[in-house]
Each structure stands twice: as structure tokens, then as C-alpha cells.
Residue frames as qw, qx, qy, qz and C-alpha x, y, z in Angstrom:
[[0.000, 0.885, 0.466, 0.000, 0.00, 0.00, 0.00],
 [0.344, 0.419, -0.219, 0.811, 3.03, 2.45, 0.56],
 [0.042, -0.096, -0.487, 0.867, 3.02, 5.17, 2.99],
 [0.260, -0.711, -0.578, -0.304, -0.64, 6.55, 4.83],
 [0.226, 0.090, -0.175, 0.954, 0.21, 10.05, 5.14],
 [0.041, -0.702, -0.695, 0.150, -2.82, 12.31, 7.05],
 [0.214, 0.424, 0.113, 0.873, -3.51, 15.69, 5.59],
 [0.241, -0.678, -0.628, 0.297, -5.00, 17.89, 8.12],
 [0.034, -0.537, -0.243, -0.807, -6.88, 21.94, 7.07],
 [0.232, -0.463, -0.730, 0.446, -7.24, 22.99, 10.85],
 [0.276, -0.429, -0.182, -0.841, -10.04, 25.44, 11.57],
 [0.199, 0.060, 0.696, -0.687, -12.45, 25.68, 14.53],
 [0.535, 0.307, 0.278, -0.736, -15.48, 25.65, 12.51],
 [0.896, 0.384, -0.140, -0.174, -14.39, 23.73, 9.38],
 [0.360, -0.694, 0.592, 0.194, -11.36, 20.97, 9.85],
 [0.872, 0.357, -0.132, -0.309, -10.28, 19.06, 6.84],
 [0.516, -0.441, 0.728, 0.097, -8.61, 16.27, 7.04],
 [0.837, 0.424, -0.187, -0.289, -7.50, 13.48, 4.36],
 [0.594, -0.479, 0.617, 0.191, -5.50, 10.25, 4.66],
 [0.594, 0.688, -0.333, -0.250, -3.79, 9.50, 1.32],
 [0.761, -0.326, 0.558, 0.057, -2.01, 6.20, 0.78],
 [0.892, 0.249, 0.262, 0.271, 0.79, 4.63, -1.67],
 [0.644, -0.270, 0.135, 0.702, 3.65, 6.04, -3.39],
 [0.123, -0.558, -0.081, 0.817, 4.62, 9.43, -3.88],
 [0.018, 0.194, -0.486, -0.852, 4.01, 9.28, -7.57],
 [0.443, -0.416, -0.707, -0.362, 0.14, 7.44, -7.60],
 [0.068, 0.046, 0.773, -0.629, -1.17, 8.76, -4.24],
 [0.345, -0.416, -0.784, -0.305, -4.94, 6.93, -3.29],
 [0.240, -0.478, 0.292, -0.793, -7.13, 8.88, -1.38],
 [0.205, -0.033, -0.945, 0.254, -8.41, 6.65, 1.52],
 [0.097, -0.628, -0.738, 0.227, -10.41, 9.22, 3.14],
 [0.284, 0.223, 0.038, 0.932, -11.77, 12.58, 2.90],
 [0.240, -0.700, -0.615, -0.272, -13.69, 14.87, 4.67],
 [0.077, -0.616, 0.003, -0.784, -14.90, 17.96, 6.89],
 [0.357, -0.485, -0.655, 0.456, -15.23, 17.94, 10.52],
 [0.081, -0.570, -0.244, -0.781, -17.98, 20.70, 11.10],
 [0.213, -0.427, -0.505, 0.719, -18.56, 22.74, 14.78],
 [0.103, -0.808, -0.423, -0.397, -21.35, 24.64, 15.10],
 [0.031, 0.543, -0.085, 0.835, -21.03, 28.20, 17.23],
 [0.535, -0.609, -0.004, -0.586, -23.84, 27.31, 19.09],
 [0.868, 0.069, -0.413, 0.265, -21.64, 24.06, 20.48],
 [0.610, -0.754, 0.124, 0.210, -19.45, 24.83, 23.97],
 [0.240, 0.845, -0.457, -0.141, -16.37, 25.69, 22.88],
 [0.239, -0.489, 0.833, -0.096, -14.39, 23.36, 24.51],
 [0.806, 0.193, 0.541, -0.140, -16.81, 20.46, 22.76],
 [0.508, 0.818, -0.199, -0.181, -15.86, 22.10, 19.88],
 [0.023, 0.749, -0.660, 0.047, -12.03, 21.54, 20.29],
 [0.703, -0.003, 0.687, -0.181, -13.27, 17.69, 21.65],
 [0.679, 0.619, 0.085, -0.385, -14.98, 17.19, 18.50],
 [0.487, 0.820, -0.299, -0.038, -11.97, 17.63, 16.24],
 [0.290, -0.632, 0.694, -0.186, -9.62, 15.98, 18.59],
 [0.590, -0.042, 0.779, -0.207, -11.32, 12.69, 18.49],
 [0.717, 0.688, -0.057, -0.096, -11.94, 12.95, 14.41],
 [0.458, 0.714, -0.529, -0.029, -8.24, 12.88, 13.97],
 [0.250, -0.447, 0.841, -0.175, -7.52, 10.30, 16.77],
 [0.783, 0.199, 0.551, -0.210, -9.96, 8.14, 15.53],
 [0.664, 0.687, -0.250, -0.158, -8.61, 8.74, 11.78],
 [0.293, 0.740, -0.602, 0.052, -5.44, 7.30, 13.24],
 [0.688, -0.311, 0.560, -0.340, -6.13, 4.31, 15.25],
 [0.714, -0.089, 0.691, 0.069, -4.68, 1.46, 14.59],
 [0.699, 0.695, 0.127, -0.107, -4.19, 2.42, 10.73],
 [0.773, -0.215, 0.234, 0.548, -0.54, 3.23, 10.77],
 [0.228, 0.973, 0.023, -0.004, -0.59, 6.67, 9.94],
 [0.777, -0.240, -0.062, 0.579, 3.18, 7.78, 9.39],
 [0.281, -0.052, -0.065, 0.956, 2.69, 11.11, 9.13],
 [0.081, 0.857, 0.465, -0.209, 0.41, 14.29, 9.49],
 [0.365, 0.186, 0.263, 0.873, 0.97, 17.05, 7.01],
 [0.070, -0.816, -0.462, 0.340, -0.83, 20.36, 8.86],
 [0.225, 0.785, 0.396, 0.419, -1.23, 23.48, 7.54],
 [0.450, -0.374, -0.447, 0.677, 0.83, 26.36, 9.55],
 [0.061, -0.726, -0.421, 0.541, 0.05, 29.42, 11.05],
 [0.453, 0.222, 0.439, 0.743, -0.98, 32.24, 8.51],
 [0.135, -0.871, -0.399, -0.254, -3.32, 34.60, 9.84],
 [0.017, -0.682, 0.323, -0.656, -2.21, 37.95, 11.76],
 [0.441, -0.123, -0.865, 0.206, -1.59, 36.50, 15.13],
 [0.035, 0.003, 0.533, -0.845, -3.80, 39.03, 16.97],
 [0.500, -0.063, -0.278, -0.817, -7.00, 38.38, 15.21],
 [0.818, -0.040, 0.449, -0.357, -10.37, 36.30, 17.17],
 [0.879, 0.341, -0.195, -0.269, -10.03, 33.83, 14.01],
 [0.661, 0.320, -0.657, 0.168, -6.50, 32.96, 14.55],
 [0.309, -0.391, 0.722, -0.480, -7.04, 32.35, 18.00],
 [0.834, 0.010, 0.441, -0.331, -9.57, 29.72, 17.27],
 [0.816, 0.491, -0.268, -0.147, -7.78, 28.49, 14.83],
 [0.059, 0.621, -0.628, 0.465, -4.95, 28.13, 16.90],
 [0.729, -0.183, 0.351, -0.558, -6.80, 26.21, 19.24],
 [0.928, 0.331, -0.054, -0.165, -7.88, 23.72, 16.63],
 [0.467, 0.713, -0.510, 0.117, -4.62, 23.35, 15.67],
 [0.216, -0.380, 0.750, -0.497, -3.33, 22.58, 19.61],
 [0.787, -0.208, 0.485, -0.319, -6.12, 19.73, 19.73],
 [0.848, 0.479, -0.215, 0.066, -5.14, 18.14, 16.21],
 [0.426, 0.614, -0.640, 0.177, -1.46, 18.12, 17.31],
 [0.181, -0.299, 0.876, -0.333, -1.93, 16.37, 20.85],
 [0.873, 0.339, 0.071, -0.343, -4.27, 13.94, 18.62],
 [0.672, 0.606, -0.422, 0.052, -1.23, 13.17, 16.47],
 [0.052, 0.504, -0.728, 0.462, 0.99, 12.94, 19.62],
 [0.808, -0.162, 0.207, -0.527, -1.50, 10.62, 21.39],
 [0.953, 0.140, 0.242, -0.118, -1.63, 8.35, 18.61],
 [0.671, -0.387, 0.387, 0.500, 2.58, 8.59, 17.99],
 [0.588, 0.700, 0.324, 0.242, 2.40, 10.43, 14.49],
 [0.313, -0.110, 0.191, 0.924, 5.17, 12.81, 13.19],
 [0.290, 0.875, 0.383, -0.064, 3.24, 16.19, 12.65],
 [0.430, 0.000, 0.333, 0.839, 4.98, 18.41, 9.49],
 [0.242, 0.762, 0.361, -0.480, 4.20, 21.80, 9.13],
 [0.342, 0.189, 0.460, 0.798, 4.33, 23.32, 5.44],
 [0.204, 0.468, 0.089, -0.855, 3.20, 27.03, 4.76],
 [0.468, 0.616, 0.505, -0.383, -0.01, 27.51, 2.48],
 [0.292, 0.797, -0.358, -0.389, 2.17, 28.56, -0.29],
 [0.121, -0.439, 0.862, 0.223, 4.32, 25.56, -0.08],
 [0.435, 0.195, 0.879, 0.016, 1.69, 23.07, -0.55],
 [0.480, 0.726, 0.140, -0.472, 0.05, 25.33, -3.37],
 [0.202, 0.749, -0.505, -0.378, 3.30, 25.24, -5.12],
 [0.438, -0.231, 0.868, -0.041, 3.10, 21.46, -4.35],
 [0.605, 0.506, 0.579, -0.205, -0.28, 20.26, -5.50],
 [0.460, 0.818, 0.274, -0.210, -0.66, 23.24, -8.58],
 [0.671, 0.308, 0.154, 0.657, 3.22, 24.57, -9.43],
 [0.011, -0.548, 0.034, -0.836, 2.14, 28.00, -7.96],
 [0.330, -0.216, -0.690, 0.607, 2.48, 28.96, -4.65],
 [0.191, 0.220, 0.077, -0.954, -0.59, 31.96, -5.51],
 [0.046, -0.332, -0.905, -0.262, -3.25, 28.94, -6.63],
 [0.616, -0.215, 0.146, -0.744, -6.73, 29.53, -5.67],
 [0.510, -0.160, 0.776, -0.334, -8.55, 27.39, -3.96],
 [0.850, 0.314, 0.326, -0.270, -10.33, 26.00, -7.14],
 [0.560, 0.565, -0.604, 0.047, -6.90, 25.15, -9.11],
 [0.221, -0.240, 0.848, -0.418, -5.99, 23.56, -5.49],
 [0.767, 0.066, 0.518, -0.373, -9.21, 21.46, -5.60],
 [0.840, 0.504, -0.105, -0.172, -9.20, 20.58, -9.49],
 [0.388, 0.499, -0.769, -0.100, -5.36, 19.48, -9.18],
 [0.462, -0.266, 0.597, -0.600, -6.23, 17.34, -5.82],
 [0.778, 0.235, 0.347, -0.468, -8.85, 16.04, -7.60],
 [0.622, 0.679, -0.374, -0.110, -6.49, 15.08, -11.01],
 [0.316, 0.508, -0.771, 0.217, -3.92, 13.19, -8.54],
 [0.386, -0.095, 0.785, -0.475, -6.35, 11.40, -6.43],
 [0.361, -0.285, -0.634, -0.621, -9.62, 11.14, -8.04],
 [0.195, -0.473, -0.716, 0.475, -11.03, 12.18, -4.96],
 [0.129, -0.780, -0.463, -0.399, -14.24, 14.37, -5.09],
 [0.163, -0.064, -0.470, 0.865, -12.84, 16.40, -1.87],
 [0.119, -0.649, -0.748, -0.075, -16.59, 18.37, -0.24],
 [0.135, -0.978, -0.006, 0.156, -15.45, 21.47, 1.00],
 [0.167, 0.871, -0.340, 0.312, -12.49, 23.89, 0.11],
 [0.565, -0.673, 0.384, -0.286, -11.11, 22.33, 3.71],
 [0.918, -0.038, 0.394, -0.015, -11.08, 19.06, 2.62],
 [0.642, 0.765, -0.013, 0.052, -9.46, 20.09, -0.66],
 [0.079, 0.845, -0.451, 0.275, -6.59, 21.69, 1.11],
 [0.632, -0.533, 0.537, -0.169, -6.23, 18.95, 3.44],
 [0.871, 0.468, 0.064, 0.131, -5.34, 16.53, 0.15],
 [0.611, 0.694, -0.053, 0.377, -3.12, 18.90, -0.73],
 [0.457, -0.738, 0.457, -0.193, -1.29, 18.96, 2.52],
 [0.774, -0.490, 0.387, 0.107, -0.95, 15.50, 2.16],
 [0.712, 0.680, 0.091, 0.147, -0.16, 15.26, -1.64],
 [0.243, 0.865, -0.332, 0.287, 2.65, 18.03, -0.56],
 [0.617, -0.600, 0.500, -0.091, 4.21, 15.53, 2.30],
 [0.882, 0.310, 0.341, 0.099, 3.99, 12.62, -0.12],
 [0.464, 0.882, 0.001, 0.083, 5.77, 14.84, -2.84],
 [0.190, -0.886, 0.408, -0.114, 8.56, 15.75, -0.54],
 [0.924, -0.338, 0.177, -0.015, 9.47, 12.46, 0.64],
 [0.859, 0.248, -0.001, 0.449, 12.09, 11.25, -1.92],
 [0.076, 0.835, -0.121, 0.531, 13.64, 14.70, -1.12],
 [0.535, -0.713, 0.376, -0.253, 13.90, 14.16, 2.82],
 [0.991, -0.113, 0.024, 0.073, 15.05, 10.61, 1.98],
 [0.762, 0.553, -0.120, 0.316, 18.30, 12.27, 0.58],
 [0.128, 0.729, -0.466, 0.485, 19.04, 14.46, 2.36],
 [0.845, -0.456, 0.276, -0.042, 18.89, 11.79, 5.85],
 [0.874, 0.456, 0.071, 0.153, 21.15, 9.98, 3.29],
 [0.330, 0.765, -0.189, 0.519, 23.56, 12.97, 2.89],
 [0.367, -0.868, 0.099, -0.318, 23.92, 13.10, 6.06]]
């Protein structure tokens, strides 16, 4: 099956996530989808919520990596605090369940997926969709492909340089 990298688009309201399996040059989407929190939700269920989507995405599946999305908003703004958040429960998810979490900036994995690090989000979905044949449901989910798509991508790359070393 090759590697079963987990892509993960954190948000507080919309988290996408996607595990992507086999080798770097055919990756198979496995899963894909949108973990959605309502507002009217406790917060802190919220943050539950999402936690226990990504630990359950990783149980017993042999995830061997999480490719997250890093920080890009202004850090003083309400959004990137909750986003922030999210983030913090997705990573001590990953750490739970013993996963390496890589962060790549929103540019890199554009430049991954599309060849331009200034995609939109519908060149990001249509390439996603062209190297998986996954149908991705939200924007979220889209990116979270293309998180892992952009770990997957890398790989032979890190392998060298460990190598080089």
C-alpha cells in the first residue's frame, strides 16, 4: 500500500482532514472529509470534536505522518485564535496516537499540489482532484489533500538528504 500520510486543514469551525495512501508518484485517497462545529456548540466540545476525528482517523491504521497546515493569519486576530486552538487539539491527537506532525506554509503546498504557490482554492481542488480522483466536499477538505499530496511529494527529497547526512 506504501506510505498513509494524514492531511490535516485545521479550523475551529471547518477541519479538513485526508489520509492519502501509496507512493509518492500514484497517491490513493483513503479518506476525505470535513469535521464541522457549530457556534452554538461549547467551545471546549468544539475543540473535543476535532480531537477525536483525527484520533480516531489514526487508530490502529498506521498513519506515518500528518501534514498540517501552519500558522498564517495575523496572530492578533479572534479567528486565529480559534484556529490556533484547533490546531493545539489536532497536534496532541497526532501525539496521542505517535504520528510525526509536518508543518508546510499555504504557499508551499500550493506550489506542491498546482506549481504556484498563488493557486486559488479552485486550481488547489481541481489538481487534488487530477492526482487522487477524490471528489474532496469542501475547500477544507481540498486543502487537506493537498497537505498531504505536498508531504507525499517531498518524501524522496527528505530521503536524501537523511542519506547525505
Amino acid at each position: 500500500m506504501g506510505a498513509l500520510v494524514l492531511g490535516v486543514d485545521p479550523g475551529l469551525a471547518s477541519t479538513g482532514y485526508a489520509l492519502l495512501a501509496g507512493p509518492p508518484q500514484r497517491p490513493r485517497a483513503v479518506t476525505v472529509g470535513t469535521v464541522r462545529t457549530s457556534p452554538r456548540t461549547a467551545h471546549a466540545h468544539r475543540l473535543r470534536a476535532i480531537h477525536d476525528v483525527v484520533a480516531e482517523l489514526c487508530d490502529g491504521r498506521g498513519v506515518e505522518a500528518a501534514a498540517i497546515e501552519s500558522w498564517f493569519i495575523h496572530p492578533m486576530s479572534r479567528s486565529a485564535m480559534a484556529m490556533a486552538e484547533a490546531r493545539g487539539a489536532i497536534i496532541v491527537a497526532l501525539a496521542g496516537a505517535g504520528v510525526e506532525v509536518v508543518e508546510y506554509s499555504p504557499n508551499t503546498i500550493k506550489q506542491s499540489v498546482t506549481g504556484s504557490g498563488s493557486a486559488d482554492k479552485g486550481q488547489v481542488r481541481a489538481m487534488v482532484r487530477r492526482l487522487t480522483g477524490a471528489a474532496p466536499d469542501t475547500d477544507h477538505a481540498a486543502d487537506a489533500l493537498a497537505a498531504a499530496i505536498c508531504h507525499m511529494s517531498s518524501a524522496p527529497l527528505r530521503g536524501a538528504i537523511r542519506r547525505a547526512r
